[in-house]
Structures are given as C-alpha cells and as structure tokens.
DRENTOR-182847 format. One record per residue (C-alpha): residue number from 1; residue in three letters; x, z, y. Coordinates in nm, 4 decimals, always signed. Each point is the difference from the previous one (the first is absolute). Example, Ala and Ser with C-alpha at 12.3 -4.5 7.8 and 13.67 -1.06 7.14 Angstrom:
REC   seq   type          x          z          y
REC     1    ala    +1.2300    +0.7800    -0.4500
REC     2    ser    +0.1370    -0.0660    +0.3440
# end
This chain:
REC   seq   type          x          z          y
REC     1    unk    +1.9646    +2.5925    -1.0569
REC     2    unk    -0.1367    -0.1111    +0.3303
REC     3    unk    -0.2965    -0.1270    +0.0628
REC     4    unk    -0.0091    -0.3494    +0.2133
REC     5    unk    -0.2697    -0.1052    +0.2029
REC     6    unk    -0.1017    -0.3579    +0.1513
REC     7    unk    -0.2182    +0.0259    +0.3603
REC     8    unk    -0.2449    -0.2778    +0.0178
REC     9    unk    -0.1419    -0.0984    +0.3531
REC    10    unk    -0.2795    -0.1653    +0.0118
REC    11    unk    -0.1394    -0.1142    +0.2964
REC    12    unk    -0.3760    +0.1461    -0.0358
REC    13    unk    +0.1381    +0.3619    -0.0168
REC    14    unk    +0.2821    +0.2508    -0.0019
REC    15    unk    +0.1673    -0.1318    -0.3453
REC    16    unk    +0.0137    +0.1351    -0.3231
REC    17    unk    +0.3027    +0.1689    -0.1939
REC    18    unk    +0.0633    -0.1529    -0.3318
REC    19    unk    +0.2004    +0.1730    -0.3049
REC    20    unk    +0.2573    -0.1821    -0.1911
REC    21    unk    -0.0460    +0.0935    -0.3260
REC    22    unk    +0.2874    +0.0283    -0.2793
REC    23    unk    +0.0357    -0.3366    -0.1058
REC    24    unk    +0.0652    -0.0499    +0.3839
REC    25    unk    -0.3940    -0.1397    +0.0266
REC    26    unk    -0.2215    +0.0339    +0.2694
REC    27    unk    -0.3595    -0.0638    -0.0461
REC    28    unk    -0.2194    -0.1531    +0.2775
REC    29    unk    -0.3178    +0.1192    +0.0310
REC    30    unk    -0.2444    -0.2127    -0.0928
REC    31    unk    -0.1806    -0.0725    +0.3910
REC    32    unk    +0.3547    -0.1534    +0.0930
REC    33    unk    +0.0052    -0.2038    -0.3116
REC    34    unk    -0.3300    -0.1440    +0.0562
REC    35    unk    +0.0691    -0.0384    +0.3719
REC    36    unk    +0.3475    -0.1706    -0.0189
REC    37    unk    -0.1182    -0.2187    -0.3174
REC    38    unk    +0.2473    +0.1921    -0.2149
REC    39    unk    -0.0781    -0.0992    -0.3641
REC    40    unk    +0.1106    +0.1932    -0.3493
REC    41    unk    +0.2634    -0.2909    -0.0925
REC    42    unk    +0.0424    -0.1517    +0.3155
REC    43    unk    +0.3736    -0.0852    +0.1555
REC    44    unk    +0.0621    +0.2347    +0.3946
REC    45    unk    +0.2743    -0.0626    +0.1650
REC    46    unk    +0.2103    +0.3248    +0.1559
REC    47    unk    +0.1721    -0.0484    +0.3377
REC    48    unk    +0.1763    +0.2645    +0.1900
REC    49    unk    +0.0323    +0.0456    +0.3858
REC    50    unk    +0.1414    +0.2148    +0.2172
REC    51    unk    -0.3626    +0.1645    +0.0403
REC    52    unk    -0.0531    +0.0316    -0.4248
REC    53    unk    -0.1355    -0.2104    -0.2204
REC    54    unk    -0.2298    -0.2973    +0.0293
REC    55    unk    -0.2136    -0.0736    -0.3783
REC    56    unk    -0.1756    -0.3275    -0.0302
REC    57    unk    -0.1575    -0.2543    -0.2658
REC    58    unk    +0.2679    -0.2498    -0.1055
REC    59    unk    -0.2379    -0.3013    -0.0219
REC    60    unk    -0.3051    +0.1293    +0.1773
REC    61    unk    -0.2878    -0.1982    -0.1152
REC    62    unk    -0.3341    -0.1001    +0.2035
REC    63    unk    -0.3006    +0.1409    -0.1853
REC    64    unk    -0.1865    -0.3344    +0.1341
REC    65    unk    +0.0660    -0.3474    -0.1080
REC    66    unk    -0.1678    -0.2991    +0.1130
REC    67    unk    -0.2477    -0.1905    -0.2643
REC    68    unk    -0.1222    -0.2883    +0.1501
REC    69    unk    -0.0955    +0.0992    +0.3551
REC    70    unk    -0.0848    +0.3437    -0.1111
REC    71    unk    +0.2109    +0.3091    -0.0316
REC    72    unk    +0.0447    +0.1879    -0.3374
REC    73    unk    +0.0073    +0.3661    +0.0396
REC    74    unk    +0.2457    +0.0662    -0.3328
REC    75    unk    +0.1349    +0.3653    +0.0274
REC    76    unk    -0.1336    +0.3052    +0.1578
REC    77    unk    +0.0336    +0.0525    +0.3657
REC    78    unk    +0.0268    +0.3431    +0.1984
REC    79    unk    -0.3255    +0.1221    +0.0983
REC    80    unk    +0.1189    -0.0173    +0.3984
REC    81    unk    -0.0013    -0.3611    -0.0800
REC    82    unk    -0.2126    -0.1645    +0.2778
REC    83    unk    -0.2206    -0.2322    -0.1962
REC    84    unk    -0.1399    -0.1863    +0.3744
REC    85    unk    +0.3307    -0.0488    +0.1613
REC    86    unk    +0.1035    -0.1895    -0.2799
REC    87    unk    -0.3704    -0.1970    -0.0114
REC    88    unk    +0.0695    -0.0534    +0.3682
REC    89    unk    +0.3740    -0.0961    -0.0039
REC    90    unk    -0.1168    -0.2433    -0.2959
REC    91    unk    -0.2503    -0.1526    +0.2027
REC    92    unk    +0.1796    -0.0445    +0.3367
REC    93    unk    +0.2553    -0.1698    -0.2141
REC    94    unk    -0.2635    -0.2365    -0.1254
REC    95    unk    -0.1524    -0.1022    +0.3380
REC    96    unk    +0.3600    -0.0753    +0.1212
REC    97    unk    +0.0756    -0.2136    -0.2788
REC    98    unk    -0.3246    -0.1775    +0.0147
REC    99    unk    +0.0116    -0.0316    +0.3522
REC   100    unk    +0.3819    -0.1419    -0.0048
REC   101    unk    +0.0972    +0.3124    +0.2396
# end
C-alpha cells in the first residue's frame, strides 16, 4: 500500500506535509483550524486548480454582530487579530456617517 501525502502552503512559512490516513482522512492541525475558522461540524468547500487545491468555509460567519450601535464579539478570534484596527476602522466609519461624508 502506498502512502499519499497532501502539501499544504501556507503563506507564513515553507508548508507542511499532511498524511492521508486509511479512511482517506487528513487531519488539519489544529493552528490552521483556528486560523481559517475551521469548526468540528462545520460545511468546507473543496475546489481544485491547476496549482492544487483551494479549502474554505462554506458559509463563513463574522464572529461580530452589531447590537444596537455596538459590536458583539460571539466566537473566538485568532490571536493575530488586531483588536485597534478594527476600533479604528469602527470609528472612522462613525465620523463619516455622522458627518454625511
């Protein structure tokens, strides 16, 4: 029996190489999962290209809604998420609207 193997660029270093297990599985490891919002359950959808395979959330979901004027954190974020660009986006966008720009 031979043994298969997925490579798996990412863009922060050289890739990974992934083993596809028996049941013709392959297991992400958990930092990917977390950082693409990959969730036990949760629908991906498999494309293929002419340069491999592209893996992404079916439905992604925002883990903010809006409340009222305020945002609702409501899942759990990578922890490169950048807390003050998102203050600071939120707040330009404010000024604008209250300032009809």
């Amino acid at each position: 029996m031979s043994e298969w193997q997925l490579q798996c660029h990412l863009p922060d270093n050289n890739g990974i190489t992934l083993k596809i297990g028996k049941a013709a599985r392959v297991v992400l490891p958990k930092l990917i999962r977390d950082r693409m919002g990959f969730v036990q359950g949760g629908d991906v959808e498999l494309f293929e290209t002419a340069a491999g395979l592209i893996l992404k959330n079916a439905s992604p979901k925002s883990s903010l809604i809006r409340k009222d004027d305020f945002l609702v954190h409501t899942g759990s974020l990578p922890a490169s998420f950048d807390w003050s660009r998102l203050i600071d986006d939120e707040r330009s966008d404010r000024d604008r609207r209250l300032l009809g720009l």
